[in-house]
C-alpha angles and dihedrals in degrees: 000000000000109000119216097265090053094044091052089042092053091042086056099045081048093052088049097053097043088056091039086060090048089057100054095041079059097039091046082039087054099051097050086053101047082050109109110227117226117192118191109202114182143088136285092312079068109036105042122021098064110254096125090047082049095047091045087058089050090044097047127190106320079076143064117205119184123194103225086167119134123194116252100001121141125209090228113094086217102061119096095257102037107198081211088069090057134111088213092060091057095039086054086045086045091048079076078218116208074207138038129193124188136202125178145112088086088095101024089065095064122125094246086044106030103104102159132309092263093038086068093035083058099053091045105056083051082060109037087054090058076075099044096052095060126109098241093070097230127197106229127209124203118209123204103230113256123260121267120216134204124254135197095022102298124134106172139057126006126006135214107309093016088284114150120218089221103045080059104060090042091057087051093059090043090055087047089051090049095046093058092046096052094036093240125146115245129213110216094212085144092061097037091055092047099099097036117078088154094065091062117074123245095289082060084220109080122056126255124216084283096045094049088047092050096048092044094046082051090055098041085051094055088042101053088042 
């Protein structure tokens, strides 16, 4: 049999570990709270070529970055993958971000999406408010789309995957204007990639390692300051 001065030892040591457990459930609760939360919304420039893995590694812990990127979506409702149909945009809305990043206007500028630059800017602000409006008040930054380059030797029409070079810079300036009409930061990625063909990968489209690393320090950059 315990006697009483066991009984009240092993009450005590009971007591001890029980509060030991709480501790750790508020120090672990504490942490996931403190974790900033980083959502990446675009297209296959996103999802799929490594600059949010690559942002996740320059943020470090204290952060937590999701790709909510899907290959070959537009912003507009009207183009023929629309990114709003999508389970991923209402998995990024549903993330609740301390921290939104955005990335369109490459598909949208395809021959079978493009309308008009204010038709898309337009249609994205329909759905860049989507993020504002959340109530986790989140800051929302707004990426250029990337430059596209030329392959093959062709210099004119229609580029790989039926993406125009103009469209695209219009898109650009559409996402700058809207940028300034909304207050949002941008994040020039389609002038920094101007000059840079080698750091896109054959398709002269989608970005390469360097590529990846030069868009997410961009976006560190706009983020710390």
């Amino acid at each position: 049999m315990i006697n009483q001065k066991n009984r009240k030892r092993l009450l005590i040591t009971s007591i001890i570990l029980v509060m030991l457990v709480c501790l750790e459930g508020f120090q672990a609760t504490s942490m996931s709270a403190s974790t900033i939360r980083v959502a990446c919304v675009g297209d296959s420039i996103t999802y799929g070529y490594g600059y949010p893995a690559e942002l996740q590694t320059l943020l470090g812990t204290s952060y937590s970055v999701e790709n909510f990127g899907y290959s070959g979506r537009t912003a507009m409702s009207t183009g023929d993958k629309p990114y709003v149909n999508e389970k991923n945009f209402q998995d990024s809305l549903n993330y609740l971000p301390d921290i939104v990043v955005i990335m369109f206007g490459t598909n949208d500028s395809k021959v079978q999406n493009w309308v008009s630059k204010e038709e898309f800017k337009k249609q994205y602000k329909e759905l860049v408010q989507s993020y504002t409006q959340l109530k986790s008040k989140p800051v929302v930054y707004l990426n250029t789309p990337a430059t596209p380059f030329y392959v093959d030797g062709k210099t004119e029409g229609p580029m790989e995957f039926n993406i125009q070079k103009d469209m695209v810079h219009e898109a650009a300036e559409a996402v700058r204007e809207l940028g300034k009409e909304l207050g949002l930061q941008v994040i020039d990625i389609n002038d920094i990639t101007k000059n840079h063909p080698e750091w896109f990968r054959i398709d002269g489209i989608h970005p390469n390692a360097d590529g990846a690393k030069a868009i997410a320090n961009m976006v560190y950059d706009a983020i710390k300051k």
